[in-house]
N, C-alpha and C positions, 0 to 999 in steps of 0.2 A: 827846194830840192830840184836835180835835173836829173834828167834820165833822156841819153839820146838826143840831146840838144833839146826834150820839148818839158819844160820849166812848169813845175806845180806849185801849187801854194795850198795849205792847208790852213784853216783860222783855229788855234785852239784858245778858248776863254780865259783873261786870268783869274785865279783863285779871289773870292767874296773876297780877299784881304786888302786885293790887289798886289801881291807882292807874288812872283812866281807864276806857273802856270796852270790851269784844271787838272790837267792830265799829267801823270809825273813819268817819265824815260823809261819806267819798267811795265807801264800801260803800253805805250808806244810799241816796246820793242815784243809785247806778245801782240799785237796789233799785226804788225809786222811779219809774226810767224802765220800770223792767222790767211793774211790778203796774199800771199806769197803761196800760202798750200792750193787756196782756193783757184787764184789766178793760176797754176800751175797743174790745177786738176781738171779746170775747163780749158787746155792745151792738152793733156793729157786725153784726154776722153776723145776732142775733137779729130786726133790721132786716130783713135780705135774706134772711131763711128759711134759713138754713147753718145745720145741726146741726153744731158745729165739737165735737171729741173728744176734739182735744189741741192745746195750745202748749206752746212751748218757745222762750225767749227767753234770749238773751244779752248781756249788755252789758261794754264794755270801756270803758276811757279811763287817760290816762297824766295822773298827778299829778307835780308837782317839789318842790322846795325849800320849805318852810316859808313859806305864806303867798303862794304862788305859783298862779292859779285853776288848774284841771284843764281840761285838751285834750286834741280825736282822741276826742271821743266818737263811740262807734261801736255798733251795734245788729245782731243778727241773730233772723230769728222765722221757729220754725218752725209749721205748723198743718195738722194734721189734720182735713179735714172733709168730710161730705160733698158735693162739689163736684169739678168739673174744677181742674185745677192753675191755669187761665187767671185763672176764677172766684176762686180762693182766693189767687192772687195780688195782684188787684183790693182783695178785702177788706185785704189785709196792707196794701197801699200807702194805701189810702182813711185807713185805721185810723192809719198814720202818720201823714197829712197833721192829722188831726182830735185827734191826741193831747195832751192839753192841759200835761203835764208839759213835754214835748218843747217843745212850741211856747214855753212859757214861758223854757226856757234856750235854745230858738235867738233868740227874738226879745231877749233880755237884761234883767235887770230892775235896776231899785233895793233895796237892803236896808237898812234904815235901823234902826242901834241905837236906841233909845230908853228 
């Protein structure tokens, strides 16, 4: 993947079968929501002077049937910083609204083979 001309590489394992990969595209893509809120909430914070010290994010969602999209995503975030819980609240909720993974799979997109 590239981001900005600066090129990462990730190693995911293949499955004991060897056929396929550890990690299946619906791991991935809560993966994705998780590093996106976080990354997004130490911008955030860094904005409003929060020295924040810890997060800890969760993310769930129910897949079906083969070929069937994933539902019931759901998110939990927790954050350490220093601030009033009112204060750190604000940042969580703000940090959600501004998330740009998130906003991408609420608003719905096109995917276009090519």
């Amino acid at each position: 993947m590239q981001t900005e001309d600066i090129a990462k590489r990730i190693t995911i394992p293949v499955k004991p079968t060897g056929y396929g990969s550890a990690v299946n595209g619906g791991e991935l893509l809560l993966l994705a929501l998780a590093v996106c809120f976080c990354n997004d909430l130490y911008r955030e914070a860094a904005k409003r002077k929060i020295a924040v010290s810890a997060v800890a994010v969760a993310c769930t969602a129910e897949f079906g049937e083969d070929g069937e999209p994933g539902r019931d995503f759901r998110y939990t975030a927790r954050v350490s910083a220093d601030a009033s819980p009112e204060v750190i609240e604000e940042l969580i909720r703000a940090t959600d609204r501004l998330a740009e993974v998130h906003n991408t799979l609420r608003k719905g997109i096109s995917i276009t083979l090519e």
